[in-house]
ROVONU-988816 format. One record per atom (N, C-alpha, C): y, x, z; residue in three letters. Coordinates in steps of 0.02 Angstrom, whole numbers, padded with zeros to 5 digits, always signed. Atoms other than C-alpha are relative to their C-alpha. Layout:
# residues N
YXZALA
...
This chain:
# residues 85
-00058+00041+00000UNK
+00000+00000+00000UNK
+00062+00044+00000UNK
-00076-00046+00007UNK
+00128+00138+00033UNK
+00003+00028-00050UNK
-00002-00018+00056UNK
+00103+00202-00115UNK
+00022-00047-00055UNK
-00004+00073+00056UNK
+00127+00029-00228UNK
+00072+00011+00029UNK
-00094+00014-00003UNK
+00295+00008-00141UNK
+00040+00071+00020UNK
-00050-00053+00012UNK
+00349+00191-00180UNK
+00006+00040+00083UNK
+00007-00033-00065UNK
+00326+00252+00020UNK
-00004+00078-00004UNK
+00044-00084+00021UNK
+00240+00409-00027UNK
-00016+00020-00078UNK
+00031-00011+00088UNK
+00187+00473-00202UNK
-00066-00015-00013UNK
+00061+00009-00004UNK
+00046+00449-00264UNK
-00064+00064+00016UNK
+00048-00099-00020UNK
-00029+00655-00232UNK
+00004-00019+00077UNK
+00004-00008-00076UNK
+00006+00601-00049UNK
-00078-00013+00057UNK
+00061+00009-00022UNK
-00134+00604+00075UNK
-00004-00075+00051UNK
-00016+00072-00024UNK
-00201+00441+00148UNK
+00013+00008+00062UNK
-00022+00018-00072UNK
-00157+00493+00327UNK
+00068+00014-00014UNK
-00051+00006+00029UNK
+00012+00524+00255UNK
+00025-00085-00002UNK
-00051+00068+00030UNK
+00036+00364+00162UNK
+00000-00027+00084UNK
-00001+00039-00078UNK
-00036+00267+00338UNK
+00033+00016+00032UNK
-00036-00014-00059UNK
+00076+00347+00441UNK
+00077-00013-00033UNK
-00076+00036+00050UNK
+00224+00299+00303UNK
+00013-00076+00014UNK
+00010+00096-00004UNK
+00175+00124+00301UNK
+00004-00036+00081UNK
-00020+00027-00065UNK
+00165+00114+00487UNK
+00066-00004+00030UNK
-00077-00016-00016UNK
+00334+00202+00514UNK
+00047-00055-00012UNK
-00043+00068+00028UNK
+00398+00051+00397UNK
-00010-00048+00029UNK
+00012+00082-00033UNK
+00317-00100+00474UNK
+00037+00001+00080UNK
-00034-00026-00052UNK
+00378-00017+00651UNK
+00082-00007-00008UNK
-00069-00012-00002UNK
+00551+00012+00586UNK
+00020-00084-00032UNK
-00019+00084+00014UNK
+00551-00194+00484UNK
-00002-00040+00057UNK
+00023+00042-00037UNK
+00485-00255+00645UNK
+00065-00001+00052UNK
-00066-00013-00048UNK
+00628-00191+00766UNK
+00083-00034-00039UNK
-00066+00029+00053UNK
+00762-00237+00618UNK
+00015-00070+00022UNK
+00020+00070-00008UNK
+00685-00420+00646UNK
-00002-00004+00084UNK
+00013-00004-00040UNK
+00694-00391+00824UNK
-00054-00028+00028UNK
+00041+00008-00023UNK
+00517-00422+00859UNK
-00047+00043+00043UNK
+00029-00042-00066UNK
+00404-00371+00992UNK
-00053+00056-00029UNK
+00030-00056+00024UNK
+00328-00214+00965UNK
-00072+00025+00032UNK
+00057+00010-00049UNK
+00197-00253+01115UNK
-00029-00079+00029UNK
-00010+00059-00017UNK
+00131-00403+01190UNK
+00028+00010+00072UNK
-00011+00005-00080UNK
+00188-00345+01381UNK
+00071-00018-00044UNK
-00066+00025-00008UNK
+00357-00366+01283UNK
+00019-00083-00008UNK
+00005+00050+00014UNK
+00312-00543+01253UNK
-00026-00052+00078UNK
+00012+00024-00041UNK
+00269-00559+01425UNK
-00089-00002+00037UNK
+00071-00015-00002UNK
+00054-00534+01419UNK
-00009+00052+00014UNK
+00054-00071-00037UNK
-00015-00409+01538UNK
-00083-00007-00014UNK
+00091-00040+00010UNK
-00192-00315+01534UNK
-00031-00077+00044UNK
+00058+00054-00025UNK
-00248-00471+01652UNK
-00033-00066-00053UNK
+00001+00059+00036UNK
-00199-00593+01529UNK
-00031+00013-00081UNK
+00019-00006+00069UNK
-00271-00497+01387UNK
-00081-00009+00008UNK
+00083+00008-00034UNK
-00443-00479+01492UNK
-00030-00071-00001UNK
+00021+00086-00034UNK
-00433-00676+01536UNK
-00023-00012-00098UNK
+00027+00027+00075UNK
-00434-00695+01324UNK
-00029+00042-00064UNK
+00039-00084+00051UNK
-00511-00539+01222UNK
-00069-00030-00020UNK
+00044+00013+00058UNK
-00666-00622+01191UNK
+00005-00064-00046UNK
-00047+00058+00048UNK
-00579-00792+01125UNK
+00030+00020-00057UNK
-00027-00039+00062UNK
-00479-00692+01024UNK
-00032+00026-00059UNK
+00058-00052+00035UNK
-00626-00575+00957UNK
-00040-00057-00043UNK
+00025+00052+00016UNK
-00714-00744+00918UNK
+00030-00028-00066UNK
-00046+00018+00048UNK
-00580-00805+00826UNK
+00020+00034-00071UNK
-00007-00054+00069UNK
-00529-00654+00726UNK
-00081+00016-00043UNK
+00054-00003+00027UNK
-00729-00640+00675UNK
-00008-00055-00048UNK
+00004+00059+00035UNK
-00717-00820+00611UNK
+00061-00009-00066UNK
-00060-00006+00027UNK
-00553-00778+00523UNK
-00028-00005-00081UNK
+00021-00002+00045UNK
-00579-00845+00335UNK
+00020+00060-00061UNK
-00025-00079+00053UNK
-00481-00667+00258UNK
-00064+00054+00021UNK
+00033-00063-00039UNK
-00599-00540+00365UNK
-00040+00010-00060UNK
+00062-00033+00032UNK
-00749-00527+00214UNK
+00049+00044-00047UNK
-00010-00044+00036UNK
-00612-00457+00110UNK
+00037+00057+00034UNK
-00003-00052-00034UNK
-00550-00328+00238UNK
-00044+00044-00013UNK
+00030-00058+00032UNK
-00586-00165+00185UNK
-00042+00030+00055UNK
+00047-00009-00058UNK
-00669-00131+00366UNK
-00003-00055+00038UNK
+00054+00068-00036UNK
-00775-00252+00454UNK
+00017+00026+00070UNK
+00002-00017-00083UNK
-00712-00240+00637UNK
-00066-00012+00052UNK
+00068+00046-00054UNK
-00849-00271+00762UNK
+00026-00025+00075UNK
-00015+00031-00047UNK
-00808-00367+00920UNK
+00054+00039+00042UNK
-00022-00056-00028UNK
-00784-00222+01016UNK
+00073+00049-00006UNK
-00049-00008+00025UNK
-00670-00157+00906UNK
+00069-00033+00003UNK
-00041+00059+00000UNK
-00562-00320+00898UNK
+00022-00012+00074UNK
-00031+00004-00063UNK
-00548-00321+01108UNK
+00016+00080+00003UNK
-00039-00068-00015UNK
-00498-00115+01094UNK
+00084-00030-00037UNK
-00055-00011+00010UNK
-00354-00144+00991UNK
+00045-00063+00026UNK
-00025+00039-00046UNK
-00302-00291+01084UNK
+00034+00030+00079UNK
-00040-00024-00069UNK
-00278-00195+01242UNK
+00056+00079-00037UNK
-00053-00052+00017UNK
-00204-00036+01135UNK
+00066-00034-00028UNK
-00071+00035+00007UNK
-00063-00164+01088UNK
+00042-00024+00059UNK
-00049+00029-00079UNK
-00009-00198+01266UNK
+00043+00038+00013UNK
């Protein structure tokens, strides 16, 4: 994707572009003043514990996920839930 919208070149390496493309969604997101965490939204580690496997459930059932280029596994889906707090 960072590459399609000119981010990086195309010789660039993909931990390059990813770290282009994040820099951007990071820097659109603050523009838009949106929360950059959920504790800034008010959701602590208890409240992520009380719903992580609801969530995980949910995002598994999610009708986009088969074309995701990686298949999260549960596990996966409650880690980056708490690395967003």
């Amino acid at each position: 994707m960072a590459r399609i919208v000119g981010l990086v070149s195309q010789q660039a390496s993909d931990k390059d572009a990813v770290s282009a493309l994040t820099t951007k969604i990071s820097e659109m997101m603050r523009s838009m003043n949106m929360p950059q965490a959920l504790s800034e939204l008010g959701i602590g580690q208890s409240k992520v514990c009380e719903i992580n496997n609801k969530v995980a459930d949910h995002a598994l059932r999610d009708a986009c996920l088969p074309t995701n280029p990686v298949q999260p596994s549960r596990e996966h889906i409650k880690q980056v839930l708490h690395e967003i707090l």
